[in-house]
Biopython code that builds the backbone (N, CA, C, O; Angstrom):
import numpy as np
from Bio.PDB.StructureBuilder import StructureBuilder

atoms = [
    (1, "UNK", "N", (176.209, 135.400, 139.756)),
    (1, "UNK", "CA", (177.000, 134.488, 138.973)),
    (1, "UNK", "C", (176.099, 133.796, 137.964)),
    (1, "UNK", "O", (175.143, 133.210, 138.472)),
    (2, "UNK", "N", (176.189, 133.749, 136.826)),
    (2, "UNK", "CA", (176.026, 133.253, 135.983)),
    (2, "UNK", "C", (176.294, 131.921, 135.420)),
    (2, "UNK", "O", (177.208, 131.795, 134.605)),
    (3, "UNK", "N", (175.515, 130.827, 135.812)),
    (3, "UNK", "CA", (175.817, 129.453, 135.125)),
    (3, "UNK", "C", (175.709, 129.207, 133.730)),
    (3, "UNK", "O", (174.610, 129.179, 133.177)),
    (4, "UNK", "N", (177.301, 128.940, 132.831)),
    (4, "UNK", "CA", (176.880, 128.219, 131.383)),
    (4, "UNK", "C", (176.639, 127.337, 130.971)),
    (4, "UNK", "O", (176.824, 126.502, 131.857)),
    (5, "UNK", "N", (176.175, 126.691, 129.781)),
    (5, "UNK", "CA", (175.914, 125.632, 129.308)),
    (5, "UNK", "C", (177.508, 125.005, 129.290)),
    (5, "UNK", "O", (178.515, 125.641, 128.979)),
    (6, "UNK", "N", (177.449, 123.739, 129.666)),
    (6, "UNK", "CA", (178.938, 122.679, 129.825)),
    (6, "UNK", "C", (179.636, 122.984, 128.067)),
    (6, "UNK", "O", (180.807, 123.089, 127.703)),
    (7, "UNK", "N", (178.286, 123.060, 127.246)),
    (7, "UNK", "CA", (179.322, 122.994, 125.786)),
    (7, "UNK", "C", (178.064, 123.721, 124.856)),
    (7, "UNK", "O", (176.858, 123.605, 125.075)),
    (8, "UNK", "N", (178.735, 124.524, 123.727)),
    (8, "UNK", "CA", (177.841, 125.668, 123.053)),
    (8, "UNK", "C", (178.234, 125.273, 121.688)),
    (8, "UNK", "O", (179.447, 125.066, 121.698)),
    (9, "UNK", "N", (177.814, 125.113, 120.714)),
    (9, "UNK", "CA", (178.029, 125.293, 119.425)),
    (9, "UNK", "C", (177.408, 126.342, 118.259)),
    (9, "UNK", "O", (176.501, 125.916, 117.544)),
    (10, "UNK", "N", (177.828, 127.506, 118.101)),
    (10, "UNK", "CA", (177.313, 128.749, 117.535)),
    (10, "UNK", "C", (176.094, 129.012, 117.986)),
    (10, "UNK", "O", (175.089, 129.232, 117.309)),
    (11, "UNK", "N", (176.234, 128.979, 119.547)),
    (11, "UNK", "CA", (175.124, 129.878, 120.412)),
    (11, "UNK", "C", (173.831, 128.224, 120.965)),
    (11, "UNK", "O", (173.098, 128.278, 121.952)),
    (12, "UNK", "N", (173.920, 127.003, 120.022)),
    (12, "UNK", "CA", (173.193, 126.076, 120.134)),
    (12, "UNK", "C", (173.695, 125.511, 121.406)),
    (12, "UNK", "O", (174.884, 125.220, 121.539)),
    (13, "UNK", "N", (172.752, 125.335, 122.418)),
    (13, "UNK", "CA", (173.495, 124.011, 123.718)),
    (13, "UNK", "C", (173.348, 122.768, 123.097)),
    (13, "UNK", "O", (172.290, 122.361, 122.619)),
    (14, "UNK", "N", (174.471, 122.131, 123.105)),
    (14, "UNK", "CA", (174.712, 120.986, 122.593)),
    (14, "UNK", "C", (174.502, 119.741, 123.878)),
    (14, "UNK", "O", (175.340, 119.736, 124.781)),
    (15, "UNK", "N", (173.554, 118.885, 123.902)),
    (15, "UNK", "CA", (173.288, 118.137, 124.582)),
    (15, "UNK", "C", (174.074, 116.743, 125.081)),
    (15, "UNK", "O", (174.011, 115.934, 124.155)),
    (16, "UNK", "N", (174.739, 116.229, 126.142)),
    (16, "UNK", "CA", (175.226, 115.200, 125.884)),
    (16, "UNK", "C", (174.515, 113.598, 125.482)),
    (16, "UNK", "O", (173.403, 113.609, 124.954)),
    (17, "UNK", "N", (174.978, 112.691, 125.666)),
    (17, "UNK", "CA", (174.146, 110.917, 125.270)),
    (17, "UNK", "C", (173.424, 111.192, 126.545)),
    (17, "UNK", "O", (172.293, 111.610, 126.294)),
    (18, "UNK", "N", (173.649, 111.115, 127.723)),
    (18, "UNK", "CA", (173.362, 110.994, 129.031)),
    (18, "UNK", "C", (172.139, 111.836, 129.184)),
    (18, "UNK", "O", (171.082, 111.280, 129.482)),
    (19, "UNK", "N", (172.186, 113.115, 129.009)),
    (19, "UNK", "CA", (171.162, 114.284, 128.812)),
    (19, "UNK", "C", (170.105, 113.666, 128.235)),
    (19, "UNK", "O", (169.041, 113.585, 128.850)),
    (20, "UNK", "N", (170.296, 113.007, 126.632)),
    (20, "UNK", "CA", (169.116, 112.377, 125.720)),
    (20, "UNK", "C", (168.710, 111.055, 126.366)),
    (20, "UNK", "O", (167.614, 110.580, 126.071)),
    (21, "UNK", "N", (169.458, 110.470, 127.168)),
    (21, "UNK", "CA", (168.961, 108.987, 127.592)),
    (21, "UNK", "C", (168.089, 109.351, 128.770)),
    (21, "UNK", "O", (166.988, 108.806, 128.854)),
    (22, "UNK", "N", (168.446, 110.159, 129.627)),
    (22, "UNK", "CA", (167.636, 110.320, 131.192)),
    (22, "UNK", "C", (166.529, 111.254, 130.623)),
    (22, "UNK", "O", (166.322, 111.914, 131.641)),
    (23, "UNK", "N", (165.972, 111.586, 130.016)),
    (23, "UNK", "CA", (165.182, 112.406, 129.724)),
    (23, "UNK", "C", (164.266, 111.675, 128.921)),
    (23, "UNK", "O", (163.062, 111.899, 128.799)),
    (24, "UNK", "N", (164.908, 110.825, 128.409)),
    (24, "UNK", "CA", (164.381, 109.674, 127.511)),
    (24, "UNK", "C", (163.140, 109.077, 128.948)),
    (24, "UNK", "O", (162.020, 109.304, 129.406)),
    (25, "UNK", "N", (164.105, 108.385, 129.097)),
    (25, "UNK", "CA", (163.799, 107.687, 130.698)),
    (25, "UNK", "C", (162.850, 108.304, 131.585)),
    (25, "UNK", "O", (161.851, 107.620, 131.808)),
    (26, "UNK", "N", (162.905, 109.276, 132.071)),
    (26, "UNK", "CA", (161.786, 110.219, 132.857)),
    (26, "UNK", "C", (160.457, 110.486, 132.141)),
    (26, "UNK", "O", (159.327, 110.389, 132.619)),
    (27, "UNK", "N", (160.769, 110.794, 131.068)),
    (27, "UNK", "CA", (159.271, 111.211, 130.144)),
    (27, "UNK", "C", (158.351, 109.583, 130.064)),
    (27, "UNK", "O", (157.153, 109.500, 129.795)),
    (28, "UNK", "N", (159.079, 108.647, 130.308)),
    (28, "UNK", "CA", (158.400, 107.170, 130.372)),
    (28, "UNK", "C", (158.142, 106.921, 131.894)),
    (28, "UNK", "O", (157.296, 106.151, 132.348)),
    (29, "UNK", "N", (159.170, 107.845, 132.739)),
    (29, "UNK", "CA", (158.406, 107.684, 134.165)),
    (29, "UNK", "C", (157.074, 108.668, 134.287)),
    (29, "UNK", "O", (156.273, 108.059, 134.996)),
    (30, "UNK", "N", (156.504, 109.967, 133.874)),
    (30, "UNK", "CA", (155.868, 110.507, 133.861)),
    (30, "UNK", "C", (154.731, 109.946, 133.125)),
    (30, "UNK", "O", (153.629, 109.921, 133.672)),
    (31, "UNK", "N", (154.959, 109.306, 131.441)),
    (31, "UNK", "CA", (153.937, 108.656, 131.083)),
    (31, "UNK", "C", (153.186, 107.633, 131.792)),
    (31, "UNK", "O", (151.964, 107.751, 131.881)),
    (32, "UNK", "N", (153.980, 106.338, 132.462)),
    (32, "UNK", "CA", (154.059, 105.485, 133.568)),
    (32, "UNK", "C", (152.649, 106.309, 134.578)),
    (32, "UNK", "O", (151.430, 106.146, 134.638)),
    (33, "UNK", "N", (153.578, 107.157, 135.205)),
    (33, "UNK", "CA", (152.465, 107.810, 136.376)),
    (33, "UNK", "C", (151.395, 108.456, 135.880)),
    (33, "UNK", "O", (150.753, 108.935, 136.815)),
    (34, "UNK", "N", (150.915, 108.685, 134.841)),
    (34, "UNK", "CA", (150.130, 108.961, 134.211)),
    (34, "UNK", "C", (148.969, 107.984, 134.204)),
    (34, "UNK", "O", (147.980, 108.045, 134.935)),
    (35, "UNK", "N", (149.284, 106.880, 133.072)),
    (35, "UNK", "CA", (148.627, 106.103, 133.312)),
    (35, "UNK", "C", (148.154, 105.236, 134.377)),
    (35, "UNK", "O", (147.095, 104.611, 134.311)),
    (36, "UNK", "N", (149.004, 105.206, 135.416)),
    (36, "UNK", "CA", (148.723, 104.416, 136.967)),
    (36, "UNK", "C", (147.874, 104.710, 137.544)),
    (36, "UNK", "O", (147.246, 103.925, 138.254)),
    (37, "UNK", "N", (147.493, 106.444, 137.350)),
    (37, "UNK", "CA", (147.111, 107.253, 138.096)),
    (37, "UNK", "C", (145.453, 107.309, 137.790)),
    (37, "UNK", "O", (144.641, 107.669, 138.642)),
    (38, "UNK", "N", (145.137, 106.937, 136.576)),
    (38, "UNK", "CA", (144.329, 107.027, 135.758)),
    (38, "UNK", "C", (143.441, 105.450, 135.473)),
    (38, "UNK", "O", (142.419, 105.155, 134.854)),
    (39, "UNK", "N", (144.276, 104.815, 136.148)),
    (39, "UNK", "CA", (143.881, 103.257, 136.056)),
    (39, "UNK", "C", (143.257, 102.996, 137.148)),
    (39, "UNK", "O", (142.209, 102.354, 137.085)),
    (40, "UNK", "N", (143.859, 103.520, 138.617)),
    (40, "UNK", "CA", (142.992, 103.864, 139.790)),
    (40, "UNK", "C", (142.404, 104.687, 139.571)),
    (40, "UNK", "O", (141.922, 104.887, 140.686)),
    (41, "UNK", "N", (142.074, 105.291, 139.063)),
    (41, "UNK", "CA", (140.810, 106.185, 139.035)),
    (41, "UNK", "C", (139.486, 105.508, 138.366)),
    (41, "UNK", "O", (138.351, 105.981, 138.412)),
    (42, "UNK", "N", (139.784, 104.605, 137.896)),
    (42, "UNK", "CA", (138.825, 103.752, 137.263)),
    (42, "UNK", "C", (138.091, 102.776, 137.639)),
    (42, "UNK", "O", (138.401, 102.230, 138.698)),
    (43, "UNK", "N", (136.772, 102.222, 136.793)),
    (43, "UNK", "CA", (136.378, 100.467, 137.701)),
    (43, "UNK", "C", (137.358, 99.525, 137.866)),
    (43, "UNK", "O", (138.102, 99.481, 136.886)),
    (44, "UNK", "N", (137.539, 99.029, 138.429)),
    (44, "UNK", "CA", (138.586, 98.243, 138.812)),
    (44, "UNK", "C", (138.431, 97.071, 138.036)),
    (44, "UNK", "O", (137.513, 96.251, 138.039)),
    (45, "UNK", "N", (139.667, 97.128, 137.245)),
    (45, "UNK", "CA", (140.086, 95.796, 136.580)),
    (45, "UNK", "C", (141.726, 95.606, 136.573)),
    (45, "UNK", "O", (142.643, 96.275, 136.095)),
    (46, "UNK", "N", (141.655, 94.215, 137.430)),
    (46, "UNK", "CA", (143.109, 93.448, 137.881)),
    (46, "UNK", "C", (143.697, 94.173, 137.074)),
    (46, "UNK", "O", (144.472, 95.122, 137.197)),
    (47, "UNK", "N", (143.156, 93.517, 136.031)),
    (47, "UNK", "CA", (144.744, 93.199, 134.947)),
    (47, "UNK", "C", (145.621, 94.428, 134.643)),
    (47, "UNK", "O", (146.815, 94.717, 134.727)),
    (48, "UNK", "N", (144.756, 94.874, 134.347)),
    (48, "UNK", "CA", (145.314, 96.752, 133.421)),
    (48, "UNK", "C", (145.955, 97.324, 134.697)),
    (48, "UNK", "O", (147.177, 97.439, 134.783)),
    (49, "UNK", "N", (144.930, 97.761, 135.907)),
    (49, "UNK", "CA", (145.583, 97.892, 137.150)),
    (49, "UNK", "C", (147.390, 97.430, 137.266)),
    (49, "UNK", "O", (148.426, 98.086, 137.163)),
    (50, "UNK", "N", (147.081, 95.930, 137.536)),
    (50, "UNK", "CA", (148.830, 95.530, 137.855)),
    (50, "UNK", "C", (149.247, 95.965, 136.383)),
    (50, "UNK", "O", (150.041, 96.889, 136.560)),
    (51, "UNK", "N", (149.153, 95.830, 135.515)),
    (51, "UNK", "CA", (150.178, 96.127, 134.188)),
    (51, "UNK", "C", (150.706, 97.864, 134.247)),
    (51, "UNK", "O", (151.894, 98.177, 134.172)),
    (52, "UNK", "N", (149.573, 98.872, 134.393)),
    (52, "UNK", "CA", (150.257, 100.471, 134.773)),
    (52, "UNK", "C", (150.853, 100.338, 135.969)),
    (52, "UNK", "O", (151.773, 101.137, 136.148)),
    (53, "UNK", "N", (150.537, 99.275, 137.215)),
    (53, "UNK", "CA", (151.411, 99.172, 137.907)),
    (53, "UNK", "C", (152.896, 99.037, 137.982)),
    (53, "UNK", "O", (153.851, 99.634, 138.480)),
    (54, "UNK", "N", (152.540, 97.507, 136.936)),
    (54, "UNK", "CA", (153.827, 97.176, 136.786)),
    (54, "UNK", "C", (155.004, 97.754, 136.018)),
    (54, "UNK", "O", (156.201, 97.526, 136.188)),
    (55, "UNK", "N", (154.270, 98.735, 134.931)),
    (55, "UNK", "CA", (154.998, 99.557, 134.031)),
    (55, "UNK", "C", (155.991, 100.601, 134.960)),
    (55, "UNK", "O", (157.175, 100.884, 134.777)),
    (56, "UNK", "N", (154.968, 101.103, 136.116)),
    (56, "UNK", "CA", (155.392, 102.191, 136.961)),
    (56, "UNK", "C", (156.896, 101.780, 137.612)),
    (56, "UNK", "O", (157.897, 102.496, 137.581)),
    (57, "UNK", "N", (156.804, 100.646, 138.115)),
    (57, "UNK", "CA", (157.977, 100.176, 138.465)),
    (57, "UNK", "C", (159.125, 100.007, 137.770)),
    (57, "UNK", "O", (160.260, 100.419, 138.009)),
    (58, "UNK", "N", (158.665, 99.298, 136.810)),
    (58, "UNK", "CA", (159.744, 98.978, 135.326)),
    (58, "UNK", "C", (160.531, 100.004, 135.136)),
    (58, "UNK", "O", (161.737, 99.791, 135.256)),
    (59, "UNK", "N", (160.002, 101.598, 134.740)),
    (59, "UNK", "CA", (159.824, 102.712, 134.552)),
    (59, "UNK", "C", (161.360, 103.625, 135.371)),
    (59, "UNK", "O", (162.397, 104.048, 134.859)),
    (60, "UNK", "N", (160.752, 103.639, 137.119)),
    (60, "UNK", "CA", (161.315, 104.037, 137.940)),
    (60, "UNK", "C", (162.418, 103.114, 137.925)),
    (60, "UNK", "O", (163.399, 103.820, 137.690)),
    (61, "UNK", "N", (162.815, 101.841, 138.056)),
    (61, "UNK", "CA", (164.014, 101.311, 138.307)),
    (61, "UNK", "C", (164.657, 101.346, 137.086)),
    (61, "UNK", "O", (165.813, 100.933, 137.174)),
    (62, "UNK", "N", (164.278, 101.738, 135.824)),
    (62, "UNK", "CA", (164.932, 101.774, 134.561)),
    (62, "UNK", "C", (165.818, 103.293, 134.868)),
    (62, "UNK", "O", (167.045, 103.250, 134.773)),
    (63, "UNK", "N", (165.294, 104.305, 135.148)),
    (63, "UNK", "CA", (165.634, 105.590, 135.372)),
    (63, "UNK", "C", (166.891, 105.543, 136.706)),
    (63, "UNK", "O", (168.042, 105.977, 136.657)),
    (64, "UNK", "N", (166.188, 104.859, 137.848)),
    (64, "UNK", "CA", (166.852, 105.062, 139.133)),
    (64, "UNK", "C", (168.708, 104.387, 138.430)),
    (64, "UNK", "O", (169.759, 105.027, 138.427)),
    (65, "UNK", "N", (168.502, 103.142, 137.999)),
    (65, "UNK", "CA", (169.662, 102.610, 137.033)),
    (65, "UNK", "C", (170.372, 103.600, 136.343)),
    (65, "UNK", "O", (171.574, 103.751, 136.563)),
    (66, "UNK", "N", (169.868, 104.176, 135.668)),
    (66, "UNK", "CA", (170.822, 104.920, 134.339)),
    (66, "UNK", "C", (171.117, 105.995, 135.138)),
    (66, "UNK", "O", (172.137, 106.576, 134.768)),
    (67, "UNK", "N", (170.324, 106.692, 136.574)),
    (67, "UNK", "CA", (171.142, 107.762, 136.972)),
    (67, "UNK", "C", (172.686, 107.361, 137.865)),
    (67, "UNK", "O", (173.686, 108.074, 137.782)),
    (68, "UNK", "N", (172.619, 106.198, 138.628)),
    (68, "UNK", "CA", (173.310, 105.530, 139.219)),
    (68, "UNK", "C", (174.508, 105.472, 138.083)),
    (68, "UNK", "O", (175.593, 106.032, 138.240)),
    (69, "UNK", "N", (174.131, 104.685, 136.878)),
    (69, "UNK", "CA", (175.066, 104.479, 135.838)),
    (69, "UNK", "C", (175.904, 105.469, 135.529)),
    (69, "UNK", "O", (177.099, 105.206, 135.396)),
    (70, "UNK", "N", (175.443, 106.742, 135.367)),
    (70, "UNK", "CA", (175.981, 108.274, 135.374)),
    (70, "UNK", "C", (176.803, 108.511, 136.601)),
    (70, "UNK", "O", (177.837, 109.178, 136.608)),
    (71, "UNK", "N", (176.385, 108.044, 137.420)),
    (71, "UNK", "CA", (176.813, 108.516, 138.539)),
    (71, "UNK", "C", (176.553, 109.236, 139.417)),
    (71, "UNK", "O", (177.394, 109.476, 140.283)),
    (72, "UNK", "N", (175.129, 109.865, 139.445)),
    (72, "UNK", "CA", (174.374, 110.977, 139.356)),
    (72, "UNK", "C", (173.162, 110.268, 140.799)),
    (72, "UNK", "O", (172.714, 109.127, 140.903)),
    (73, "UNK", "N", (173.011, 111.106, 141.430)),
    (73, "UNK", "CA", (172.084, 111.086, 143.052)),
    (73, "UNK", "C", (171.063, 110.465, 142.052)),
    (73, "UNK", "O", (170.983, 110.761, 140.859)),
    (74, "UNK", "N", (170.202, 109.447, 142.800)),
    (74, "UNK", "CA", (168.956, 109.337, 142.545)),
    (74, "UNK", "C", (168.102, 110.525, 143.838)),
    (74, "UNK", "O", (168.463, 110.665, 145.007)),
    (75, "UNK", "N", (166.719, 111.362, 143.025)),
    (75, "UNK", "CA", (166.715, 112.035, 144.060)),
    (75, "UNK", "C", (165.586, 111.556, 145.093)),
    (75, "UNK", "O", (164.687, 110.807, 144.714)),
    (76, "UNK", "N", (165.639, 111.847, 145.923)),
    (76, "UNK", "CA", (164.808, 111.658, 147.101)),
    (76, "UNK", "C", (163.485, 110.849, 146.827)),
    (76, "UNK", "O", (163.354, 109.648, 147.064)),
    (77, "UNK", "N", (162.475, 111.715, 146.267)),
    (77, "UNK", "CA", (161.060, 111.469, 146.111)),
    (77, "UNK", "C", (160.950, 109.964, 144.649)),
    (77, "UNK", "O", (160.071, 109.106, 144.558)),
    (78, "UNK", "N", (162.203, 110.168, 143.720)),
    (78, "UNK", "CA", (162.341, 108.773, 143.270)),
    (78, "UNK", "C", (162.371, 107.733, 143.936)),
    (78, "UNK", "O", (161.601, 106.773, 143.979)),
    (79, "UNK", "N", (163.752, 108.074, 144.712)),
    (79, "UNK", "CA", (164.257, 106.637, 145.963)),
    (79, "UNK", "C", (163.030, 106.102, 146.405)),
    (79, "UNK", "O", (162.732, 104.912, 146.297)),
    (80, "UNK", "N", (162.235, 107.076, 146.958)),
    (80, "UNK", "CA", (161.235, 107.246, 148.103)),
    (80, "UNK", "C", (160.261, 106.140, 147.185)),
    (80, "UNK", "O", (160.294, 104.930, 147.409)),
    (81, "UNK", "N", (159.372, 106.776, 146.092)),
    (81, "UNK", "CA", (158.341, 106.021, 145.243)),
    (81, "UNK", "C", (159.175, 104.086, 144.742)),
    (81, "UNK", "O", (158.432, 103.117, 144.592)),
    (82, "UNK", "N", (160.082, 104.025, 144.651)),
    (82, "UNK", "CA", (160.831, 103.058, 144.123)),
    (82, "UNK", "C", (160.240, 102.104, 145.061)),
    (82, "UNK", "O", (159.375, 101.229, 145.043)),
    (83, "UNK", "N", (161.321, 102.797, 146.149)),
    (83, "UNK", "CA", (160.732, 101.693, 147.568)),
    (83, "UNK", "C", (160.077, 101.155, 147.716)),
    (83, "UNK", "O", (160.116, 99.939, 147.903)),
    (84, "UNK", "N", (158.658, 102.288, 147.674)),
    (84, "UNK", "CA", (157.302, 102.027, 148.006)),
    (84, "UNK", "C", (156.744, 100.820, 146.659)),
    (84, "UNK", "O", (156.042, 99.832, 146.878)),
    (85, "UNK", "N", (157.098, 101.101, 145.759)),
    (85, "UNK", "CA", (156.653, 99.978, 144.611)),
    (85, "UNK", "C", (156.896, 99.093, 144.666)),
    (85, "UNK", "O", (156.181, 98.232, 144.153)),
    (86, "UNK", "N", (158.607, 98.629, 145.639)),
    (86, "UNK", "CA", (158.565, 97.134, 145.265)),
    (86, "UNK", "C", (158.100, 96.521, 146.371)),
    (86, "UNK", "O", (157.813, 95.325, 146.316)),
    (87, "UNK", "N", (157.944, 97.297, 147.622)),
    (87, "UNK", "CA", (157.181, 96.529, 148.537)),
    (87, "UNK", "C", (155.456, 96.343, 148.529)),
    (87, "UNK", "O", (154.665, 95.821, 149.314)),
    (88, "UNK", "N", (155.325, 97.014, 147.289)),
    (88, "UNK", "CA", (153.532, 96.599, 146.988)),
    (88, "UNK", "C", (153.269, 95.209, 146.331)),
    (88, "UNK", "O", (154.089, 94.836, 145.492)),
    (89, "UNK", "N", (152.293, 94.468, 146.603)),
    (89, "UNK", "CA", (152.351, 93.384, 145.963)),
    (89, "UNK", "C", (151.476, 93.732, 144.419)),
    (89, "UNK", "O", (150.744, 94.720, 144.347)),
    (90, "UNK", "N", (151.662, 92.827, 143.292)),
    (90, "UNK", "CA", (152.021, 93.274, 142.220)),
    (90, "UNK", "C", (151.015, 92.373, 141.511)),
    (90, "UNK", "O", (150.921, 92.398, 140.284)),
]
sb = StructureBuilder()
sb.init_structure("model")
sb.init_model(0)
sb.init_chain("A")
sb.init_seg("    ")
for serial, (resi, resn, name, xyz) in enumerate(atoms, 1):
    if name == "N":
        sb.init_residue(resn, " ", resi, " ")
    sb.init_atom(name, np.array(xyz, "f"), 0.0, 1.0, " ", f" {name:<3s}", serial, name[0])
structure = sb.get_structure()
């Protein structure tokens, strides 16, 4: 079986708002973990530390939101990291 695109315009997949916003959203959770990741890896300085921290969080609950908003599962290993962020102290 063959899955199609929801909507085609002369062969183009036409993307919905939702499609461009969560994708929006994720590529800032990936940047996020990027930098977090990279901040612990470093000499340790507070500040920058909690700020990629704090971005990370910002990040994930901005995303976990707009999928909810959709209507759409947050999935597992999100839920999971979310959790874990807000019970870190900050």
């Amino acid at each position: 079986m063959t899955i199609r695109p929801l909507s085609t315009l002369a062969g183009i997949q036409c993307r919905s708002a939702a499609d461009h916003a969560l994708s929006h959203l994720f590529a800032e959770v990936v940047s996020a973990r990027a930098a977090d990741q990279l901040a612990r890896g470093a000499p340790r300085r507070e500040v920058a530390l909690a700020g990629d921290s704090g971005r990370l969080a910002a990040s994930l609950t901005a995303y976990a939101r707009a999928l909810e908003g959709y209507q759409l599962p947050v999935p597992p290993g999100i839920r999971d990291e979310l959790r874990l962020r807000r019970r870190l102290p900050s």
